[in-house]
N, C-alpha and C positions, 0 to 999 in steps of 0.2 A: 504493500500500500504506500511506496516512496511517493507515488506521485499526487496522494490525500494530502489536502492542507496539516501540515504536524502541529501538535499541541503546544508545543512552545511553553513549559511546563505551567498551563491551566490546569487549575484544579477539576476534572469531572468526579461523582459521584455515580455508584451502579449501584442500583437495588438487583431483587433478581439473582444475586451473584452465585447462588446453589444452585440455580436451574440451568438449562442447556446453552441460550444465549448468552444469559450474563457470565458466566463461567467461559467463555469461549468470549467475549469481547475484555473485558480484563487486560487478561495482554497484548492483544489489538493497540489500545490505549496506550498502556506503557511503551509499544515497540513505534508509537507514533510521538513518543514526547509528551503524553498525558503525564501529571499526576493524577496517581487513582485512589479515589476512597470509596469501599466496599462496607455498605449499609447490609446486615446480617438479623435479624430476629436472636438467631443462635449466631454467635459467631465461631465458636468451636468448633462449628461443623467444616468451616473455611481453610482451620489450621494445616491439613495435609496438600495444602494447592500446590502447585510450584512456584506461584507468585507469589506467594502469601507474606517474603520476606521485602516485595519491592513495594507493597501499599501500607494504606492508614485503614484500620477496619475498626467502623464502630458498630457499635451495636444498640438498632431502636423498629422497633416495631412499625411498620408502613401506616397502622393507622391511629399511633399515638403523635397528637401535634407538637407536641414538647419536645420531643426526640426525633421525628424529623426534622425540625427546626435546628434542632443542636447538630446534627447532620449533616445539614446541607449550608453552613455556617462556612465561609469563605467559598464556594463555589462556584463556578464559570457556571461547567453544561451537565447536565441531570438526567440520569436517562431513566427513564419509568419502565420497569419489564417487567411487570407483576400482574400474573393472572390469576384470577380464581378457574381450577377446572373441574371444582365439585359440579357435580349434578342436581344437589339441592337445591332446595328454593331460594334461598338467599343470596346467595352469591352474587347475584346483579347489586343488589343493594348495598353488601358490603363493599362492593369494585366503584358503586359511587362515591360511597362514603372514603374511601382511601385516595381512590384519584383528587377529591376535593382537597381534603387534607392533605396531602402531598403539594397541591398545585398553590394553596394558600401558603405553604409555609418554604415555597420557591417563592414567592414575592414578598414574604416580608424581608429574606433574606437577599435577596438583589439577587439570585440566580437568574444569567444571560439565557439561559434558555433550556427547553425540555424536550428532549427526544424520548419520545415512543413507539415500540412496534404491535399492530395492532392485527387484525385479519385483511383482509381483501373480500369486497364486498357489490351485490349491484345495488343500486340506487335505486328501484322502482319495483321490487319485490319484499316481500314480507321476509325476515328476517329472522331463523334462530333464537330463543333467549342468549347464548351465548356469542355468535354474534352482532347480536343487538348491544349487547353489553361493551365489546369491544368498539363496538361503534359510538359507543354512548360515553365511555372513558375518553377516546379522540376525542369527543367534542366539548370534555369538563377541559381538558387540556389547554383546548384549542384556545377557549374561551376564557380562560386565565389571563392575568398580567401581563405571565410569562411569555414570550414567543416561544412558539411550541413547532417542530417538526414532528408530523405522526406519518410513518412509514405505515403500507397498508400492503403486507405479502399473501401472495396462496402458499402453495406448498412447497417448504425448506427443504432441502435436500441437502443431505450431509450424514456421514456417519451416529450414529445414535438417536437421531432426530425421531420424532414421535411418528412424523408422515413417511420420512423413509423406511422407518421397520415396520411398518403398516402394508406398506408396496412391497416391501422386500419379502415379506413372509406370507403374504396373501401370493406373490407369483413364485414363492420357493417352493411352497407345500399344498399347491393345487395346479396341478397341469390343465386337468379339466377342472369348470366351475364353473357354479350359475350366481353370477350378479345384480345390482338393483341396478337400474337405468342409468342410473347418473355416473356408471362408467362412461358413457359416453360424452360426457357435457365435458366443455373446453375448460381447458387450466392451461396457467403461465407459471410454471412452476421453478423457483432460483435457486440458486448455489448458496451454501450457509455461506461461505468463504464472501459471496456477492452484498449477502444482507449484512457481514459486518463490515465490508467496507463501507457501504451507505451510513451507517450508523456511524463510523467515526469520521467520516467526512460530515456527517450532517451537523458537528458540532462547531464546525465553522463557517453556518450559512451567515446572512445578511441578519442586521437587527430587527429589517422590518417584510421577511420571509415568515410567515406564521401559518400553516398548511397542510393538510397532506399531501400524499407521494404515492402512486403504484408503483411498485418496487417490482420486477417482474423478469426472469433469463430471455435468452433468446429465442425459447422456442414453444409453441402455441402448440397444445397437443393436448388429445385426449389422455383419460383417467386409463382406460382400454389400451393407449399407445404408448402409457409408462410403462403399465404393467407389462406387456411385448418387450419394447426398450430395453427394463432391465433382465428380462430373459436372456434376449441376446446378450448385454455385455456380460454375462454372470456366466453365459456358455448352457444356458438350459437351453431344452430342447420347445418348441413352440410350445404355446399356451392356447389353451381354446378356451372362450370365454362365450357365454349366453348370458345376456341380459336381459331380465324380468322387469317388469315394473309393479311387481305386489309386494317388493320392500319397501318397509316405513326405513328414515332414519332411523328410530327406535329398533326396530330389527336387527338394520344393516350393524348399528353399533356394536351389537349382544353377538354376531355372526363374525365380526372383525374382532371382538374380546374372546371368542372361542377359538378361533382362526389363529391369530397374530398373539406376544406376548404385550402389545398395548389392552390394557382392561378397558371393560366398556365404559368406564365413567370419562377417561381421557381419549377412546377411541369415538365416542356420540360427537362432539366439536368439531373434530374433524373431518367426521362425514359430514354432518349436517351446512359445513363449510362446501363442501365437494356436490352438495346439491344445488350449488348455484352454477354458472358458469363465473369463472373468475379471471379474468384475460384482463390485461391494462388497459386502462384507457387513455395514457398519457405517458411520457418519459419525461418529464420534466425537471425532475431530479440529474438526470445529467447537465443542467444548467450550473449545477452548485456540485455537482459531484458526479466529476468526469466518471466514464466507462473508461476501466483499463486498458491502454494501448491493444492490447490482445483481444479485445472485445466481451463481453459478461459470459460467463463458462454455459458450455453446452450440457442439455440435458445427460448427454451420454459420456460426457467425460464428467462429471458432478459426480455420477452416479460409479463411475470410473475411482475418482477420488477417493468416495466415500468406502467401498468394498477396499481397497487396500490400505485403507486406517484400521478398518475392521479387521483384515488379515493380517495385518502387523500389528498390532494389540496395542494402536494405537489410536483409544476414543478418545478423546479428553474429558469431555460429557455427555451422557446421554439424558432421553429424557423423562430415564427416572432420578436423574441428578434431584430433582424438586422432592420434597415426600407425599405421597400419595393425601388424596384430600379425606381426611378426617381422621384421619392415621393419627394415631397417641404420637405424644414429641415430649414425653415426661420423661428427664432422665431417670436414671438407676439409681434408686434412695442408696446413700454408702452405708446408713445405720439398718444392719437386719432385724431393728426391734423400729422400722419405720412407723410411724406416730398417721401414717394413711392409713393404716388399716392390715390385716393379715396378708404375710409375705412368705407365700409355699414356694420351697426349693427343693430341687431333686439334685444332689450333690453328688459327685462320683471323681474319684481320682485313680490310675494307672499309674503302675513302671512301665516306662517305652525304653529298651532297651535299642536308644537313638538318641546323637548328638541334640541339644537342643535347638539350632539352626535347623536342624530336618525337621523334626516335627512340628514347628513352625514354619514352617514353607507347604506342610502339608494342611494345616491349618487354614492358612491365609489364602489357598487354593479350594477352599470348600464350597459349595455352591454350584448353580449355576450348570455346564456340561458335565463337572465332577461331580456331581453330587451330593447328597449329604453322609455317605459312609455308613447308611443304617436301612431300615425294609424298605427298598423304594415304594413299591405298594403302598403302605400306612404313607407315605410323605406324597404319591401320586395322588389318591384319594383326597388328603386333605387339602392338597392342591386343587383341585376338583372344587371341592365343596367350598373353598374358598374364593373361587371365581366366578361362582354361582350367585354366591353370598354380597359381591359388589367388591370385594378383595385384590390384590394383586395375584393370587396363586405361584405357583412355581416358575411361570414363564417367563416372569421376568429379568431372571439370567443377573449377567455382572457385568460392567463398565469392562474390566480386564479379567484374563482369566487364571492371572497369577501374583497382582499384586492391589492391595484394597484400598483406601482413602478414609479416612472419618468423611462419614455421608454420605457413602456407598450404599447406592442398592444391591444388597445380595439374596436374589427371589423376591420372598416376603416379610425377608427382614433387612433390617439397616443399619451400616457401622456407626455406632453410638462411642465407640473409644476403640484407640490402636495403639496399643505399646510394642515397636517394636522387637521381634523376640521374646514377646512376654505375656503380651495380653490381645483376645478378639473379644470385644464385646456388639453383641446384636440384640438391637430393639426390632421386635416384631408390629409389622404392621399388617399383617391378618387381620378378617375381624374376626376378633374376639371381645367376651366378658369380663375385660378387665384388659392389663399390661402384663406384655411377658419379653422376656429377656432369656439370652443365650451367653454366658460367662464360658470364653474358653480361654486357656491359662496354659503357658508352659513356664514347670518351676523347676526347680531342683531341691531333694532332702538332703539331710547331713553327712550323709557320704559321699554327694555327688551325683545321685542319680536321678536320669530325667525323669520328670511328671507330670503326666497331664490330669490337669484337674477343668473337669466341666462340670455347670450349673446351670440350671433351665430353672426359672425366678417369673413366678406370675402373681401378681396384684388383684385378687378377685375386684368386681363390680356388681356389690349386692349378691344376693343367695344365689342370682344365674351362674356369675363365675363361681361359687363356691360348689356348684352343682356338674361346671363345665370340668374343675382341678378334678373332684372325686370322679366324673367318668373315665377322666383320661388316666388317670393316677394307676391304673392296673396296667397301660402300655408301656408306661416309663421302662421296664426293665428288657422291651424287644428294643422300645426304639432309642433310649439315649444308651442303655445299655450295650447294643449291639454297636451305635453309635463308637462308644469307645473302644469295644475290640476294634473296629476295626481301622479306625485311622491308629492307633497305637502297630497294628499288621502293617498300615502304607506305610508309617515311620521307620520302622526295622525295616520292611524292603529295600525303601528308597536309604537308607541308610546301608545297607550291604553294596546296593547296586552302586553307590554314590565312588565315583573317581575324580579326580583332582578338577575343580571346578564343575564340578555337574550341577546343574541346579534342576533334574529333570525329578519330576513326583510321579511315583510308576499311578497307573490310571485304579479306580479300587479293584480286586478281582472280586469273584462273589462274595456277598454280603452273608456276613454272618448272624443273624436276627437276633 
């Protein structure tokens, strides 16, 4: 992006910054001459970034005015990237009430301007609640003091993105399929790479540019002619596709969260986006923010890009980066005599007769294509029922497949803390009747020898979770049980097998129950 206006050390501000975009614009910023301050709810979650040593991160709530304010206290450009994608009913309301708050407390603070990315949308048909809402934020924006740039994209394409593992796994694992109609409706779908450079060009428009933007690639193609597209780059063999017209959105959402590891509550948005035709109706943003010399990336080399980040285990973020909407975000009380209420553990410790680097490497590897090291069944099943349930289930996989982050998604749980060499801990964001946590621990006793100590930690919620611990409480000894044979088995393996730099963790063999 040498040829983007550079920041010239202005101070911008990024909310967002645990989700896909904002985590991927970050160092955008810095590599432009930005100062960056990283606005966090949690900010701990931020601490494993790779930038995390080059910003100022505070931490305030997007819809407390106080701490926005204290926030956004010396800043130039402000970028708003905060979505709600719950399904609930409130969500539009609260996306008012935060846009406001935020846009009032860019003007008492003399913030030069707000950049937001919003949907792409037509003008003369009825609209989604979702977005409608996204349209409705553009216009609290707009409408503010502030000058406001709001970019208005269809579908990102990039590695980990919500829309591209949508495509990618709807054309990986259906040769034949019958689709809703609106495969065939027109999209302008961009290059992530494309949407942050407009984003950090846009922080250098004019004072008196106050606007939106169709933000849009070069190429104008059906839903239908992705899906093909990325057939061929990916090397699959054609795709046959029948288009119905008896799917609701509502449908199509629940068909794309059985299909795809996006769930239905983040996959409904996106379809219901894909039920319009969404094509630019403008470029005008290259006024203020040249197209690069090489012209804005083609759909088939994006798509190019994106699979060999993937295949070099190289996501930055994906878009489970955010935590799922309604998901628990209560840390782990450190007192086991917590003052919230009854706190059942099922505690278990092993001799792994393995350096402690290996078992920790087999650790950190858990999830996702490896597994969880115990019945897969019992974990398919509740995978299952948890995806049924409005949940993440199993499918949700892992940013990398060998090394984690505090704020990783891994499945249906989340890295909540990473010591490492020492410590994994996962918050569960299943639903469930209460809060449950996954302590995994490599220690050593007083002679030396490694251990692994694991904990499965659930917080009932009234008599139902007290009723959910007593059913499950008779599997504990198949599944965390069998759990520790057998990663303690990869650890000796990968431990025997291990030669001078090896860092390979053999795959599990069967499961011991």
């Amino acid at each position: 992006m040498d040829d983007v206006v550079a920041g010239e050390g202005r101070l911008a501000l990024v909310t967002g910054v645990s989700g896909y975009i904002g985590g991927r614009l970050v160092p955008e910023l810095l590599a432009a001459g930005f100062r960056v301050r990283a606005m966090a709810r949690r900010p701990e979650v931020l601490r494993d970034r790779p930038w995390i040593d080059d910003v100022e991160v505070v931490r305030a709530d997007a819809s407390d005015r106080e701490q926005v304010g204290a926030a956004l206290e010396g800043v130039d450009v402000a970028y708003y990237l905060i979505h709600a994608m719950s399904a609930g009913g409130h969500f539009a309301s609260a996306d008012r009430r935060t846009a406001r708050t935020f846009a009032r407390a860019a003007a008492e603070r003399g913030v030069s301007r707000i950049v937001y990315l919003g949907g792409m949308h037509p003008e003369d048909e009825e609209l989604s609640t979702h977005l409608e809402s996204r349209r409705e934020v553009g216009e609290i924006l707009l409408d503010s003091p502030v000058p406001a740039t709001v970019l208005q994209a269809a579908v990102i394409l990039g590695s980990g993105s919500a829309s591209f593992e949508m495509m990618r796994h709807l054309t990986e694992r259906l040769p034949v399929m019958v689709c809703p109609a609106w495969v065939n409706n027109r999209i302008q779908p961009i290059a992530v790479r494309d949407v942050l450079r407009y984003l950090v060009g846009s922080a250098s428009m004019p004072a008196d540019v106050n606007r939106t933007f169709d933000v849009g690639g070069p190429d104008v193609m059906t839903y239908l002619d992705m899906m093909r597209g990325y057939a061929a780059v990916a090397g699959l063999p054609k795709r046959y596709v029948l288009p119905v017209k008896v799917m609701s959105p509502k449908l199509s959402s629940h068909w794309v969260g059985t299909i795809t590891p996006v769930p239905g509550s983040i996959a409904r948005p996106l379809v219901e986006s894909l039920v319009h035709e969404v094509v630019c109706k403008e470029h005008d943003i290259a006024r203020y923010v040249p197209d690069p010399p090489e012209g804005l990336t083609p759909f088939r080399r994006a798509v190019q890009l994106a699979l060999q980040r993937i295949r070099e285990a190289d996501v930055v973020t994906r878009w489970s980066s955010a935590s799922v909407p309604g998901a628990p975000s209560d840390p782990l009380p450190s007192d086991p005599g917590w003052a919230g209420g009854n706190l059942y553990v099922d505690d278990r410790t092993t001799v792994v007769d393995a350096p402690p680097h290996v078992l920790w490497r087999v650790l950190e590897g858990i999830g996702g294509e490896r597994g969880w090291y115990s019945w897969p069944m019992a974990w398919a099943v509740r995978g299952v029922m948890d995806r049924f349930s409005g949940g993440p289930g199993l499918r949700r996989g892992r940013r990398d497949p060998a090394h984690l982050m505090v704020g990783d998604a891994v499945d249906w749980w989340r890295v909540e803390e990473r010591e490492e060499d020492r410590l994994l801990r996962l918050r569960a964001e299943m639903r469930l009747p209460g809060l449950a946590w996954l302590d995994l621990r490599v220690e050593s006793d007083a002679v030396g020898r490694t251990l692994f100590h694991q904990r499965a930690l659930f917080h009932p919620r009234g008599l139902a979770g007290q009723a959910y611990w007593a059913a499950i409480s008779p599997f504990h000894g198949v599944v965390f049980g069998g759990m520790q044979r057998n990663v303690k088995d990869a650890a000796e393996a990968a431990a025997r097998e291990e030669g001078p730099g090896s860092a390979r963790v053999p795959e599990p063999a069967t499961l011991v129950p």
